[in-house]
Residue frames relative to the residue before (quaternion, step in Angstrom):
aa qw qx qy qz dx dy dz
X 1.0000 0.0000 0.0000 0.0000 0.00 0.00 0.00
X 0.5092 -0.6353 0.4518 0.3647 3.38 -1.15 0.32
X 0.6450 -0.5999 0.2344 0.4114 3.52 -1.49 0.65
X 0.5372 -0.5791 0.4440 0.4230 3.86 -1.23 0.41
X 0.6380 -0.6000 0.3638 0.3171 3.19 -1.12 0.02
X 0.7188 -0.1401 -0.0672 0.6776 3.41 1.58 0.45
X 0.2393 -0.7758 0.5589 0.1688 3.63 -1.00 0.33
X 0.4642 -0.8352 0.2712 0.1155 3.16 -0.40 1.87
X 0.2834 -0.7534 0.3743 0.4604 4.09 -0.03 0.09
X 0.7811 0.3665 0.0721 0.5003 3.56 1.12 -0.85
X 0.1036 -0.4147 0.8422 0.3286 3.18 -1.59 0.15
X 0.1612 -0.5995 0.7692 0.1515 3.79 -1.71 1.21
X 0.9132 -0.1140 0.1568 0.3585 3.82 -0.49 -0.40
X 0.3678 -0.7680 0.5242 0.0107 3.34 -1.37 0.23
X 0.4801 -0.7945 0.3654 0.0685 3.52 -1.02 0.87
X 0.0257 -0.9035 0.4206 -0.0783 3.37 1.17 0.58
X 0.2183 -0.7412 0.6246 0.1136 4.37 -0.61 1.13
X 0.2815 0.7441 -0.5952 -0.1136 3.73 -0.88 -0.39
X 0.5831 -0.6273 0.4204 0.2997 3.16 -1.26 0.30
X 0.7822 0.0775 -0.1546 0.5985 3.36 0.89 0.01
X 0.3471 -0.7334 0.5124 0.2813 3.88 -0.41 1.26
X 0.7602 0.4521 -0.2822 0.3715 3.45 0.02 -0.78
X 0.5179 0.5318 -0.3996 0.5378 3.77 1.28 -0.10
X 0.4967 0.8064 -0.1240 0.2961 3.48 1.23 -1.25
X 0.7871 0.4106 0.0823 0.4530 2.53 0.55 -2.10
X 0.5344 0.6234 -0.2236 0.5252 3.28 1.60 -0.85
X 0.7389 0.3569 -0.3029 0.4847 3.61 0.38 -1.13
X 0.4090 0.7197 -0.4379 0.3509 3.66 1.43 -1.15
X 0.8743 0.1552 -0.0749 0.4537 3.48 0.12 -1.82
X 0.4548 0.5608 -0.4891 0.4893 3.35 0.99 0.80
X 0.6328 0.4859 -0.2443 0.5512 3.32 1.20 -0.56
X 0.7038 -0.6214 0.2245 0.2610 3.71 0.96 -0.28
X 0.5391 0.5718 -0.3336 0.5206 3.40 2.09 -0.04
X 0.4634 -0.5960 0.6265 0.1938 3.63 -1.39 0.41
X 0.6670 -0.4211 0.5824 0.1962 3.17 -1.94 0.84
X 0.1618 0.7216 -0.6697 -0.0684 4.04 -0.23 0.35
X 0.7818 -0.3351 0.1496 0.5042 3.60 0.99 -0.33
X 0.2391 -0.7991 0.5511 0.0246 3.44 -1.39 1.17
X 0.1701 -0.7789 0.6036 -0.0102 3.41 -1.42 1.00
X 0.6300 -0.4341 0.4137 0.4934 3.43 -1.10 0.42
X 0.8291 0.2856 -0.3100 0.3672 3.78 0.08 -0.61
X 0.7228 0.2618 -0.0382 0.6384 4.13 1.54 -0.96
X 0.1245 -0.6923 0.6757 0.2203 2.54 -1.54 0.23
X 0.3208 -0.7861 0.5219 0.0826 3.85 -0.96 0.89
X 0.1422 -0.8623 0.4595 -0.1587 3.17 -0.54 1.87
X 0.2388 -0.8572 0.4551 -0.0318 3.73 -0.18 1.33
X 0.1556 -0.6729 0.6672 0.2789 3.46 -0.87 -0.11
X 0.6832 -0.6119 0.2357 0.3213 3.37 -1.56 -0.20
X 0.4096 0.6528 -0.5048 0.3890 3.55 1.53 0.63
X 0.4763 -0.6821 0.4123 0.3713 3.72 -1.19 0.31
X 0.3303 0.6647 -0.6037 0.2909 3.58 0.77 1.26
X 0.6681 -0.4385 0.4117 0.4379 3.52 -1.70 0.16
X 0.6762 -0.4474 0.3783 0.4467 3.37 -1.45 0.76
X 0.4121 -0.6541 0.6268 0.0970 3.50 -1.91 0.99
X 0.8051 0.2510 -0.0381 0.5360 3.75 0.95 -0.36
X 0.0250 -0.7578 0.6444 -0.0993 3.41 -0.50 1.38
X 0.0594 -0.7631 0.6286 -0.1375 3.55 -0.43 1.44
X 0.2086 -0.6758 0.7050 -0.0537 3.45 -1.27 1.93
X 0.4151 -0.4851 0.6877 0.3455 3.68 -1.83 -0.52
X 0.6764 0.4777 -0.5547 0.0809 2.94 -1.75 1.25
X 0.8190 -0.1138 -0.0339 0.5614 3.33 -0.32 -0.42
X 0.5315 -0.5876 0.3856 0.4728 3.78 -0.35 -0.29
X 0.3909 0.7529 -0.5021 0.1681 3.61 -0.73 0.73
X 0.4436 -0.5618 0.6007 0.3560 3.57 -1.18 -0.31
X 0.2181 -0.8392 0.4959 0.0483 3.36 -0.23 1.20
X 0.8280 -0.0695 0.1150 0.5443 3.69 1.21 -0.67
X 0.0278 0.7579 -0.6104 -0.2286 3.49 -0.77 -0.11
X 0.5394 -0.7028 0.4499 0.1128 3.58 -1.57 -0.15
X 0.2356 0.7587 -0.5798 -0.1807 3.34 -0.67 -0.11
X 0.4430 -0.5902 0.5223 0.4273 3.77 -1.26 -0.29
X 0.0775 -0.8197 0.5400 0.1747 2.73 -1.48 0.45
X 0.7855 -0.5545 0.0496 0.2704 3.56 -0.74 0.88
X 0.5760 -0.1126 0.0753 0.8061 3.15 1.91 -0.94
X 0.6631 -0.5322 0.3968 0.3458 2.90 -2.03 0.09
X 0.4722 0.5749 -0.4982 0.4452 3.46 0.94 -0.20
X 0.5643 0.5035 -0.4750 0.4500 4.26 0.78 -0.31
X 0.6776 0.5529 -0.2292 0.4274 3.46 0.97 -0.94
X 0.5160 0.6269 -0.3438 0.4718 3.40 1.10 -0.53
X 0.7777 0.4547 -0.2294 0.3685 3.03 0.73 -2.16
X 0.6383 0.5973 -0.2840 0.3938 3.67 0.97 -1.29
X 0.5923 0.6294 -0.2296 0.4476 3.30 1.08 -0.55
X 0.5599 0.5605 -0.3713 0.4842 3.32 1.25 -0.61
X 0.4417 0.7855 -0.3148 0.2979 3.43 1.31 -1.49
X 0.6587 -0.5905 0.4406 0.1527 3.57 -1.26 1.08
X 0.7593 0.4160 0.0431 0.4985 3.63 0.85 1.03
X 0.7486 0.4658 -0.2040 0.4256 2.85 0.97 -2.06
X 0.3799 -0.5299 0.5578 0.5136 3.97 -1.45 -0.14
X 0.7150 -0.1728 0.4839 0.4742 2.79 -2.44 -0.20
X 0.5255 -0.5521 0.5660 0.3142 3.51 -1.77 0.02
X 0.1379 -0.8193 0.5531 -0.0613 3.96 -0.35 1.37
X 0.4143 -0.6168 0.5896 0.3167 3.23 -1.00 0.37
X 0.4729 -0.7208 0.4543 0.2244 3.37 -1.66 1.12
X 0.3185 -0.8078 0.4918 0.0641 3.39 -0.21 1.22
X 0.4309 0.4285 -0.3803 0.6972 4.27 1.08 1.28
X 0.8028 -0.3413 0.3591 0.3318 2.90 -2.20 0.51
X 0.7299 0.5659 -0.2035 0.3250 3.29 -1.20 0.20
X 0.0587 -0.8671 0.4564 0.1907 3.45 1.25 -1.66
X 0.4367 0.6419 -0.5847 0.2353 3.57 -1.20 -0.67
X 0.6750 -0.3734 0.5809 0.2598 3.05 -1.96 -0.19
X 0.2887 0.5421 -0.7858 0.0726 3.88 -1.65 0.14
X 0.2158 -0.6514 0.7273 0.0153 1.93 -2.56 0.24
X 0.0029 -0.9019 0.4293 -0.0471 3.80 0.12 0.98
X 0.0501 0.7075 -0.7046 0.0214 2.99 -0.88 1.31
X 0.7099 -0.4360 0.4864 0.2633 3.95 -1.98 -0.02
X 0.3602 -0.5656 0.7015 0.2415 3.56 -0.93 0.76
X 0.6984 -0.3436 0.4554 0.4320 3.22 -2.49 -0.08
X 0.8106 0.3640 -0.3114 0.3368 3.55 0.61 -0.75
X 0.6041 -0.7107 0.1533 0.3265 3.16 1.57 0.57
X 0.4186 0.5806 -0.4160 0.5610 3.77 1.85 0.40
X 0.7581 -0.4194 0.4457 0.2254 3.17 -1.89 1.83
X 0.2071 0.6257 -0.7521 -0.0049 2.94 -1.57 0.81
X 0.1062 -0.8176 0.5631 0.0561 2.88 -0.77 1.36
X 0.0014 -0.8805 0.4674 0.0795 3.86 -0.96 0.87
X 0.4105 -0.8240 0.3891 0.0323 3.36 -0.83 1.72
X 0.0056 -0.8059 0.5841 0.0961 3.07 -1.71 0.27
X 0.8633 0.0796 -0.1440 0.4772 3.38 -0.66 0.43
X 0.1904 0.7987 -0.4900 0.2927 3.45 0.20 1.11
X 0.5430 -0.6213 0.4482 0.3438 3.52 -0.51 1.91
X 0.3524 -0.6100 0.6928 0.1542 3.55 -1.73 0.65
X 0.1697 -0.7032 0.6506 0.2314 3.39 -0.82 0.67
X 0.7743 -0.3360 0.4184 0.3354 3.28 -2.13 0.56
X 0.5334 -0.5465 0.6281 0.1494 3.48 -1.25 0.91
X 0.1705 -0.6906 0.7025 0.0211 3.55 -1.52 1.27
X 0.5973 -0.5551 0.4543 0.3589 2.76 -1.69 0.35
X 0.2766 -0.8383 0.4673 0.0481 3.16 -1.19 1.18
X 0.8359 -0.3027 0.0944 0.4480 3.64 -0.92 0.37
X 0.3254 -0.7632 0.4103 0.3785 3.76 -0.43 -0.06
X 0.4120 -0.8389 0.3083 0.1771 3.41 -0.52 1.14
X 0.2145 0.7925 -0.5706 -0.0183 3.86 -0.46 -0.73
X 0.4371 -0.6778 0.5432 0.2335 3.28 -1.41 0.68
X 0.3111 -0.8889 0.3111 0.1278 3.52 -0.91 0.33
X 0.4213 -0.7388 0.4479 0.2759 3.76 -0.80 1.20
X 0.3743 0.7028 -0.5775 0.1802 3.43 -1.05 1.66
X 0.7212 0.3140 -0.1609 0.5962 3.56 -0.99 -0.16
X 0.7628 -0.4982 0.1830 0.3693 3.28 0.85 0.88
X 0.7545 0.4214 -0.2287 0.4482 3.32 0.73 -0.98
X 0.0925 0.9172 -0.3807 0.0724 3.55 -0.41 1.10
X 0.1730 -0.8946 0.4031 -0.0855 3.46 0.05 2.03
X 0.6197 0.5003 -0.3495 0.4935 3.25 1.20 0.31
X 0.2245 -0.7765 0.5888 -0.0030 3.64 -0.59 1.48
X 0.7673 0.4558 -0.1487 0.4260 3.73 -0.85 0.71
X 0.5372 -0.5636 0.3722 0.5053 3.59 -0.90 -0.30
X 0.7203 -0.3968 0.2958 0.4860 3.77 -1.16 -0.46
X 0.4571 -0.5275 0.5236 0.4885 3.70 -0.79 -0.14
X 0.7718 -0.3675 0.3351 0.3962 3.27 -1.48 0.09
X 0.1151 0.6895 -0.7084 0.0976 3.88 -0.33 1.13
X 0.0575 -0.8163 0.5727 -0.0490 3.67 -0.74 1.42
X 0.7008 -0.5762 0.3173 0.2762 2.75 -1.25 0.61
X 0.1965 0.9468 -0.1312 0.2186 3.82 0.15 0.45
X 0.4402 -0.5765 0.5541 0.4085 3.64 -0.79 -0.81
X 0.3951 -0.6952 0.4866 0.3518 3.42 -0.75 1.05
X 0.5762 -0.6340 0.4116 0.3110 2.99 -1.66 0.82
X 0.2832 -0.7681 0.5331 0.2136 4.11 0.39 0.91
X 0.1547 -0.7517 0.6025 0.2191 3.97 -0.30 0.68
X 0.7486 -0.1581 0.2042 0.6107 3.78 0.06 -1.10
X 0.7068 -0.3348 0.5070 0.3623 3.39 -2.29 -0.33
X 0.0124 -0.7586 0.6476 0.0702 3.74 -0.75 0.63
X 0.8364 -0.1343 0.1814 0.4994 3.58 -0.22 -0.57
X 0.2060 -0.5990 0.7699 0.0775 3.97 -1.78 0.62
X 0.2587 -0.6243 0.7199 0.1583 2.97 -2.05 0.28
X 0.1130 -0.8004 0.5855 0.0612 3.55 -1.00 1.11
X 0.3325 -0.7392 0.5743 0.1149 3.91 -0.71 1.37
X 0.3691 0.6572 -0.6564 0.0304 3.16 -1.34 0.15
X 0.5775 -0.5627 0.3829 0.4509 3.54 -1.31 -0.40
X 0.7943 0.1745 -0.2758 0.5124 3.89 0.73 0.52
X 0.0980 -0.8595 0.4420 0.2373 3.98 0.51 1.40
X 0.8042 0.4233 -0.3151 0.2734 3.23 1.31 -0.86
X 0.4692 0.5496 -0.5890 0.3618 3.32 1.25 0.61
X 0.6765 0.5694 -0.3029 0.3556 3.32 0.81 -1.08
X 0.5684 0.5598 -0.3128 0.5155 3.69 1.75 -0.34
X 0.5659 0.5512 -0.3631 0.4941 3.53 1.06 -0.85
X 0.5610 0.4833 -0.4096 0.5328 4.07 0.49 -0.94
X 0.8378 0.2730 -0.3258 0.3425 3.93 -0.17 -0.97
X 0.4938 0.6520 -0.4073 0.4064 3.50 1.27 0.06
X 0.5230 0.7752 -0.0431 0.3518 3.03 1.49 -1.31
X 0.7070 0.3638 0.0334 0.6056 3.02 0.73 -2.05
X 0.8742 0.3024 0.0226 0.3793 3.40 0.18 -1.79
X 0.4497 -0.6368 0.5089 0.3649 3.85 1.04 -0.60
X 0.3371 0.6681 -0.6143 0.2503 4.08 0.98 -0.13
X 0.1219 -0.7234 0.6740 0.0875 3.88 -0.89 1.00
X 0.4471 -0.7367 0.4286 0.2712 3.29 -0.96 0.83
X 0.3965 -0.7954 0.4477 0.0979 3.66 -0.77 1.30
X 0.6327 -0.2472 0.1472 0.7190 3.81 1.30 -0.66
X 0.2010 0.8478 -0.4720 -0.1344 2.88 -2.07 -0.11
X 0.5556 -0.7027 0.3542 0.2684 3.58 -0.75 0.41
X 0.1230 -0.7215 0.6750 0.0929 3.55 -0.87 0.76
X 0.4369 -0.6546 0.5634 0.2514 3.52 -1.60 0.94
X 0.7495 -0.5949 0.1195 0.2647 3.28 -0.89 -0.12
X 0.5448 0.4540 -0.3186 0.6289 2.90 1.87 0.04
X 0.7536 -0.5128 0.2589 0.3196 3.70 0.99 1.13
X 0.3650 0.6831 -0.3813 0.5047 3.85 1.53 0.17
X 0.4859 -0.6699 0.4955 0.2637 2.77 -1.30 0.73
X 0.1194 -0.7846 0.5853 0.1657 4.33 -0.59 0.66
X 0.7045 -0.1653 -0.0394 0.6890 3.80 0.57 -0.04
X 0.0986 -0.5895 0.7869 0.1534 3.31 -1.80 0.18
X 0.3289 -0.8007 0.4993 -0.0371 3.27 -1.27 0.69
X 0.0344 -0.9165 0.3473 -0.1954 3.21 0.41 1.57
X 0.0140 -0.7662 0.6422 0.0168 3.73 -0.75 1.28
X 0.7621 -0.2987 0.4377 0.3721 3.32 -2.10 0.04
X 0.3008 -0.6485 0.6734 0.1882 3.42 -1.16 0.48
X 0.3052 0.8213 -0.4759 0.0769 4.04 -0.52 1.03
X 0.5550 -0.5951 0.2489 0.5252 2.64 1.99 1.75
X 0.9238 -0.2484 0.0779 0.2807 3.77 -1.45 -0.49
X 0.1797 0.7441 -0.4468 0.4630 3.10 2.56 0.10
X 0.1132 -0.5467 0.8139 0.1611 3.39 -1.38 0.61
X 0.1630 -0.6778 0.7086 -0.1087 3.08 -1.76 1.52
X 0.7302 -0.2626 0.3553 0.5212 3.93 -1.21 0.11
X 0.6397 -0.4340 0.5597 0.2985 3.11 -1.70 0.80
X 0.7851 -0.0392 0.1934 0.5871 3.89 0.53 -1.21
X 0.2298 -0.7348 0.6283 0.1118 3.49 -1.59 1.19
X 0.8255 -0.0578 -0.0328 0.5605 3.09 1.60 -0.45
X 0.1396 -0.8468 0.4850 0.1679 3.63 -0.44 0.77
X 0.2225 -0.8424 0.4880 0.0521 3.22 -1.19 0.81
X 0.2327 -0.8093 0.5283 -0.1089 3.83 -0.15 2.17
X 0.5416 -0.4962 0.6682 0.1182 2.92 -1.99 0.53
X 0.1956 -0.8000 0.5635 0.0642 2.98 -0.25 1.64
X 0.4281 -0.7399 0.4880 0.1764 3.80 -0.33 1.51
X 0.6389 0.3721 -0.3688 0.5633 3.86 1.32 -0.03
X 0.3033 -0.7067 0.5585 0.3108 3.77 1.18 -0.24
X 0.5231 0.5912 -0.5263 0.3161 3.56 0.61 1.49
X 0.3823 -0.7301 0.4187 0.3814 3.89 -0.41 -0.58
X 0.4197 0.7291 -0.5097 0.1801 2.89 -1.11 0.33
X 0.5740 -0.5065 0.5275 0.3684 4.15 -1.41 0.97
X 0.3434 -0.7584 0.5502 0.0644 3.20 -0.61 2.21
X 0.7707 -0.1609 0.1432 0.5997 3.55 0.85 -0.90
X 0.1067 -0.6942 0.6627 0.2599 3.87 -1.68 -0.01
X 0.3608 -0.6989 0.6145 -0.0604 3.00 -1.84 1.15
X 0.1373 -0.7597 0.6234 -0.1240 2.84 -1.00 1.95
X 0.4569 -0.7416 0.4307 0.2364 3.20 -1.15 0.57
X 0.0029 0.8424 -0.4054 -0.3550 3.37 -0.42 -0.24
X 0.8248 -0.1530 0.1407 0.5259 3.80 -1.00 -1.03
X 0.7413 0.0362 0.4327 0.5118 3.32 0.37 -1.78
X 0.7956 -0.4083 0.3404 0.2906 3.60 -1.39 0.07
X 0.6299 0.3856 -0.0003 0.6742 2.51 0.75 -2.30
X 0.7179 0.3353 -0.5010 0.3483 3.70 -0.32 0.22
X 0.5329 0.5274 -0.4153 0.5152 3.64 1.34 -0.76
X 0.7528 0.4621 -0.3397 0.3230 3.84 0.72 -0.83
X 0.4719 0.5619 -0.3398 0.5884 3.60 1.74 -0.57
X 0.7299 0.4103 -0.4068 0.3653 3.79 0.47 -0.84
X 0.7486 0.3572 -0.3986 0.3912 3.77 1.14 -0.46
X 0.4601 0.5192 -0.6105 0.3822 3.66 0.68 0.16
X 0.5275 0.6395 -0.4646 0.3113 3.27 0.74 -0.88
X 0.8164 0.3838 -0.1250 0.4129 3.10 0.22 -1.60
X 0.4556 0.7028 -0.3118 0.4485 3.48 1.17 0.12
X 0.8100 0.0218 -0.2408 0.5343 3.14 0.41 -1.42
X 0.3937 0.5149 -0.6550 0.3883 4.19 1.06 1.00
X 0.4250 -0.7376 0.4564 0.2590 4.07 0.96 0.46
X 0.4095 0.6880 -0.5392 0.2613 3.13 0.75 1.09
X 0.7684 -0.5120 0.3377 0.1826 3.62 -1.38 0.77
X 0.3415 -0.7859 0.5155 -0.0041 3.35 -0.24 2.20
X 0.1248 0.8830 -0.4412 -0.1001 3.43 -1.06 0.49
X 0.8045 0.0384 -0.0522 0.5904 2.65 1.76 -0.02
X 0.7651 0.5601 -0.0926 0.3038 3.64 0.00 0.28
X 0.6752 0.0077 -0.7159 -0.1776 2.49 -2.05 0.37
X 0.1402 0.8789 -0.4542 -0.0405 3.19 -0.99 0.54
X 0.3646 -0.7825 0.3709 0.3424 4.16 -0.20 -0.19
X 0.4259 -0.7733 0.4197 0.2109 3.15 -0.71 1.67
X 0.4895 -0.6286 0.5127 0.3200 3.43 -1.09 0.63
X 0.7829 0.3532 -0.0565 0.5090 3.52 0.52 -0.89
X 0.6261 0.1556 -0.2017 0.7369 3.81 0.81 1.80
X 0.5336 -0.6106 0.5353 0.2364 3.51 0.58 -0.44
X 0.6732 0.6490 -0.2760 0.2225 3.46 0.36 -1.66
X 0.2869 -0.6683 0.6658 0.1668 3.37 -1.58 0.37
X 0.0611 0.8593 -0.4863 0.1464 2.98 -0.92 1.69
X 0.0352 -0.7418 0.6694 0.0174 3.44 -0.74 0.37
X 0.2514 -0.8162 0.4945 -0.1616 3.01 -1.21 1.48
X 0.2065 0.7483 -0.6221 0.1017 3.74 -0.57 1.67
X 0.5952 -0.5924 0.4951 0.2228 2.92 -1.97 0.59
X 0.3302 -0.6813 0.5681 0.3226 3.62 -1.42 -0.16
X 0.5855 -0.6920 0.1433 0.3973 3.42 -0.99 0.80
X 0.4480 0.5736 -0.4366 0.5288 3.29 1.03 0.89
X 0.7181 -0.4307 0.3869 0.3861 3.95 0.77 -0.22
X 0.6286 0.5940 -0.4001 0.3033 3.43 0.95 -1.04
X 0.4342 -0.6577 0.5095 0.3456 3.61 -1.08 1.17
X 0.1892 0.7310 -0.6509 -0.0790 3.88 -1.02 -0.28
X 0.1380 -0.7231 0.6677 0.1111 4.18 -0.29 1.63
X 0.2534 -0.3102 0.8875 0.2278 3.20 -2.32 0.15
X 0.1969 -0.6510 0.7279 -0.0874 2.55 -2.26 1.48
X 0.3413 0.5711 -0.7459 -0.0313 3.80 -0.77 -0.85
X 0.7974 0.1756 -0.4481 0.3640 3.22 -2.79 -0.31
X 0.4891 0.6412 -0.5906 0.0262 3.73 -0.96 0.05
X 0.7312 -0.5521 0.1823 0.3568 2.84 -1.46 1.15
X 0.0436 -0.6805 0.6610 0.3131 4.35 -0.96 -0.42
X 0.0725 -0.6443 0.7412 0.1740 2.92 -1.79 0.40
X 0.1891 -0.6426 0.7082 0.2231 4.07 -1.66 -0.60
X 0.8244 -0.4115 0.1224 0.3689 3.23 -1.73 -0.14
X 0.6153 0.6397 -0.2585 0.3812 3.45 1.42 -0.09
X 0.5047 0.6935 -0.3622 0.3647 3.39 1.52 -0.33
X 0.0555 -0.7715 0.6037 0.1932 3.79 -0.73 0.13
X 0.4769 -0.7264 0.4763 0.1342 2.78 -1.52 1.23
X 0.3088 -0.6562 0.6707 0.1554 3.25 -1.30 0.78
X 0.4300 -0.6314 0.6410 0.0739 3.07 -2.49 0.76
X 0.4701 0.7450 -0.4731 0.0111 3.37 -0.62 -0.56
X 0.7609 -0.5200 0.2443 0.3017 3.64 -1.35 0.53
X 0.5752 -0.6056 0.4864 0.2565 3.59 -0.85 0.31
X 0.6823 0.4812 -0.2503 0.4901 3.43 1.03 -0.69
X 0.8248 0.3560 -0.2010 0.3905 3.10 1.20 -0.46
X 0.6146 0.5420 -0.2729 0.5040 3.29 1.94 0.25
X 0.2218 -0.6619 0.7145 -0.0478 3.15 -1.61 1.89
X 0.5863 -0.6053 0.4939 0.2144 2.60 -1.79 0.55
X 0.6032 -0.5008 0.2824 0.5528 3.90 -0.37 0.41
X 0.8092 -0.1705 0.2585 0.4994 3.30 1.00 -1.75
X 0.5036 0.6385 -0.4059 0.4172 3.75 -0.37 0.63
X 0.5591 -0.6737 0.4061 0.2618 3.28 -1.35 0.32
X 0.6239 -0.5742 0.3367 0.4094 3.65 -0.86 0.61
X 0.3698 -0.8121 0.3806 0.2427 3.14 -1.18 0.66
X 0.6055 -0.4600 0.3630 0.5385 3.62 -1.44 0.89
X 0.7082 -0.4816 0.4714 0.2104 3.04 -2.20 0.52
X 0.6701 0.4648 -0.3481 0.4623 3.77 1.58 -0.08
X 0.3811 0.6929 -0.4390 0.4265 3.34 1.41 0.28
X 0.7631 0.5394 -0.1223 0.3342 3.09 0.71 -1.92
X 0.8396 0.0729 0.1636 0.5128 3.52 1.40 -1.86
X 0.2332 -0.8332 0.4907 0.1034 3.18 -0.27 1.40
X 0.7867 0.2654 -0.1087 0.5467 3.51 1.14 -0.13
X 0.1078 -0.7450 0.6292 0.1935 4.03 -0.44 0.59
X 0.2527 0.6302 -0.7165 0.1597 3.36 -1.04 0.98
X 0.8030 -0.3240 0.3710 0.3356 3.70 -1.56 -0.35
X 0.9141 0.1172 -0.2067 0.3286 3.06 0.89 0.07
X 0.3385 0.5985 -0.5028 0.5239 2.79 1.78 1.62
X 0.5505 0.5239 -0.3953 0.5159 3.49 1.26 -0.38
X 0.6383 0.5235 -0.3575 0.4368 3.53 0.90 -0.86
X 0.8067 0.3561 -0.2605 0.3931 3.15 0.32 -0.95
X 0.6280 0.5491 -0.3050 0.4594 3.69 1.08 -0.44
X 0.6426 0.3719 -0.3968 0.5397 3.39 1.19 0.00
X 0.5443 0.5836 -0.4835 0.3597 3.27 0.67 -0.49
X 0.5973 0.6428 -0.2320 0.4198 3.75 1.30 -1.27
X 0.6855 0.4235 -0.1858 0.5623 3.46 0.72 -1.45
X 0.6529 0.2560 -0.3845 0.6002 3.67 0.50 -0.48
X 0.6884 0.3665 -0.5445 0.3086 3.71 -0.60 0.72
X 0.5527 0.5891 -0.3615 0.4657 3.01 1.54 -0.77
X 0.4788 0.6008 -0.4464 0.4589 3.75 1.01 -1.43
X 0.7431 0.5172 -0.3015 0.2991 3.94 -0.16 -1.72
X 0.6460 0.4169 -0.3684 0.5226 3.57 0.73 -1.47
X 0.7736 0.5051 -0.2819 0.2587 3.62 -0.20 -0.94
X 0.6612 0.3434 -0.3927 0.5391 3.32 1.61 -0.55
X 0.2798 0.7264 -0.4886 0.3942 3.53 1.44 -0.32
X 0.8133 0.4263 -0.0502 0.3927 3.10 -0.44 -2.07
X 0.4812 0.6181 -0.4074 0.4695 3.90 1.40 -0.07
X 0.9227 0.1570 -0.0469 0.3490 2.93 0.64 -1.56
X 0.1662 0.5520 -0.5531 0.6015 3.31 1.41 0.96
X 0.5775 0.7293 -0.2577 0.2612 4.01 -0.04 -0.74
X 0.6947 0.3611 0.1324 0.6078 2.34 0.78 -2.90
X 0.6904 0.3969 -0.3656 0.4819 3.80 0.62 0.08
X 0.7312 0.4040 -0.3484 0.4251 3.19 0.97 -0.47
X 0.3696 0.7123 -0.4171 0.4267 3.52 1.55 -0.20
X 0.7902 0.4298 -0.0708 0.4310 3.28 0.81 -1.98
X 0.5741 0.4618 -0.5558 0.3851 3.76 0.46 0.02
């Protein structure tokens, strides 16, 4: 394909609605982000690297209002701007400052892309330690200080975007942004079910994915989930008791994705909004090659299935359609793969 019109460094932050800010905000730092600063209209949420806040949270209905990426200089901003749609390049008028420029995906949700925005001051960040297994053991002493707690959220890592066609709707951000595709699944009639998609920063190794792009199983749109890193394991595992016994709303997890690598564990806000803790995930750069392979035939390393609000944001006729169609391929490979097994058992 020909080149995009710039090649973003980042996913930098997100737009987040809620009906009630101060309920919000509550799960927010139950969930593991910091206060970086608050206005009558936002609040501005940070993790504990020294990058610009990752989460801008308004009042109203529930939604994803925007996401973000950086971009390298202003001359990227210039160029995007030319772009079918896009504004003029404006100064950001919120904490932080810089430049954007925002124009509308195919599925019609804000993108908004930045530049020069103030870094804030590094926090302290999870406590670390190396670990005694597989024999070899380099850690002397007890553990550092793992408290009880909210996980320490470091920064924004990666979203998932639904709709009923990901790889067109992937092909636009490749376009526009440079997202190279990292892996992906096909359903069984040969469709794309997620494509997986990272930053292009040449031989930099970057995240497995900045953004993935799914088959929405109701054939609607909409920002399936956002993804935050955190410290460490054992801090992602301190961050869900946490949130456990603050009785907030499991959806998925813990477990290790097959496709990124990552450990993840996945809750909702009390409006629905996904929001995962990540850490260990795979990196790749411009040399990696991507891989295909079927839906029916892909597990996760380890973890438990996921709740039915993970899967569908909407029951109608053709999430049932299409989710059976899924489960009944899966059913086939597996009894397939039985008896391929049971014959080879028996010669």
């Amino acid at each position: 394909m020909s080149e995009p019109i710039l090649k973003v460094k980042r996913l930098a932050y997100v737009r987040v609605a809620a009906p009630d800010r101060t309920r919000a905000e509550a799960f927010l730092l139950d969930f593991g982000l910091r206060i970086a600063a608050r206005t009558e209209a936002a609040t501005y949420l940070r993790g504990t690297d020294a990058e610009s806040h990752c989460y801008v949270l308004t009042e109203g209905p529930s939604d994803v209002l925007a996401i973000a990426f950086e971009a390298a200089d202003e001359a990227d901003l210039e160029a995007i701007a030319r772009a079918p749609g896009a504004s003029a390049v404006e100064k950001l008028d919120e904490p932080g400052g810089g430049l954007v420029v925002r124009l509308r995906d195919p599925n019609g949700l804000r993108v908004e892309i930045v530049h020069g925005q103030a870094a804030l001051d590094p926090i302290e960040a999870a406590p670390s330690h190396a670990y005694n297994m597989n024999g070899d053991s380099p850690r002397r002493g007890p553990l550092p200080g793992i408290r009880p707690g909210a996980s320490h959220v470091r920064r924004i890592g990666h979203l998932v975007l639904e709709s009923p066609d990901p790889a067109g709707l992937h092909a636009w951000y490749e376009s526009h942004f440079g997202l190279r595709k990292s892996d992906e699944v096909h359903m069984p009639d040969g469709r794309t079910q997620m494509r997986f998609a990272h930053v292009d920063r040449g031989d930099e190794y970057v995240d497995h994915h900045a953004v993935g792009f799914q088959y929405a199983l109701d054939e609607s749109v909409r920002v399936q989930h956002i993804a935050f890193e955190v410290g460490n394991f054992d801090d992602l595992m301190a961050g869900h008791q946490h949130l456990k016994a603050k009785r907030r709303k499991p959806i998925w997890g813990v477990g290790r994705h097959r496709y990124g690598g990552q450990i993840y564990d996945y809750w909702a806000n009390p409006w629905g909004v996904i929001h995962e803790h990540w850490t260990d995930t795979d990196l790749v750069n411009t040399s990696s090659v991507a891989t295909d392979s079927r839906f029916e035939d892909l597990e996760e390393y380890w973890g438990p299935p996921p709740r039915p609000a993970f899967i569908v944001a909407r029951w109608n006729l053709k999430a049932i359609r299409n989710l059976a169609s899924l489960l009944l391929a899966r059913f086939r490979s597996a009894r397939s793969a039985s008896r391929s097994a049971a014959h080879s058992s028996s010669r």
